[in-house]
C-alpha positions as CSV (number, residue, x, y, z in Angstrom):
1,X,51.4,38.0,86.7
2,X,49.2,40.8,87.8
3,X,48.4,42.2,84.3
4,X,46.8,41.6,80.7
5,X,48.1,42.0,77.5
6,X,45.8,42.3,74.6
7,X,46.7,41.6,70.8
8,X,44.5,43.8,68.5
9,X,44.5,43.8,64.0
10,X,41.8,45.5,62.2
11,X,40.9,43.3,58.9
12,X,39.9,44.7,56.1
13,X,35.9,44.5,54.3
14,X,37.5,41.6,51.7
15,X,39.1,39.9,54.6
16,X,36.4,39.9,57.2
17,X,33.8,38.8,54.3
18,X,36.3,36.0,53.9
19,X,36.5,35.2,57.3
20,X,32.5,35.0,57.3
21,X,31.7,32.7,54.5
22,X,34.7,30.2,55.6
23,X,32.6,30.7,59.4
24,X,29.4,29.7,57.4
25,X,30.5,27.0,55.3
26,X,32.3,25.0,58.0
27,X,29.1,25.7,60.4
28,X,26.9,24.0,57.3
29,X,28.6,21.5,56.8
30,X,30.1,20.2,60.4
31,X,28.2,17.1,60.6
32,X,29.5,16.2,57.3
33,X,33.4,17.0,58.4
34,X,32.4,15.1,61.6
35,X,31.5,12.1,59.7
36,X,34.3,11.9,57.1
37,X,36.9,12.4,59.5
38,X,34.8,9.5,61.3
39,X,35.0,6.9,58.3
40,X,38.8,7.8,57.7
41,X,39.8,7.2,61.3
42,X,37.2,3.8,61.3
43,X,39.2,2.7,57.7
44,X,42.7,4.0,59.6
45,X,42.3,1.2,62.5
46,X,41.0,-1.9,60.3
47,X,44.1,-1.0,58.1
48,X,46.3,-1.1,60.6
49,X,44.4,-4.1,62.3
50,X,44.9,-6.4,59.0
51,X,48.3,-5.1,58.7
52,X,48.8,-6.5,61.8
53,X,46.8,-9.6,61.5
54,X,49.3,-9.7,58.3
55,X,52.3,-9.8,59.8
56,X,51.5,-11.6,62.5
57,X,50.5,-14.4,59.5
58,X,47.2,-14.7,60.5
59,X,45.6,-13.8,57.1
């Protein structure tokens, strides 16, 4: 391929103040998105552990 192809869409003031504020909260708050996706993947693996532990009649 030898060329470029560029997609373009103009948004309007309510859509690109939107767009902003979702920009900002997500930038405040990433260490706290970080961390609770964190603790659900940590609580995702022991529940599958003592599930397994379970059925395996371990526990």
């Amino acid at each position: 391929m030898t060329g470029w192809e560029r997609e373009e869409r103009e948004l309007t003031l309510a859509e690109y103040e939107q767009m902003k504020l979702m920009s900002e909260i997500v930038s405040d708050n990433t260490s706290g998105i970080i961390a609770s996706v964190t603790e659900f993947q940590k609580d995702a693996v022991i529940d599958e552990y003592t599930q397994q532990l379970i059925e395996e009649g371990l526990i």
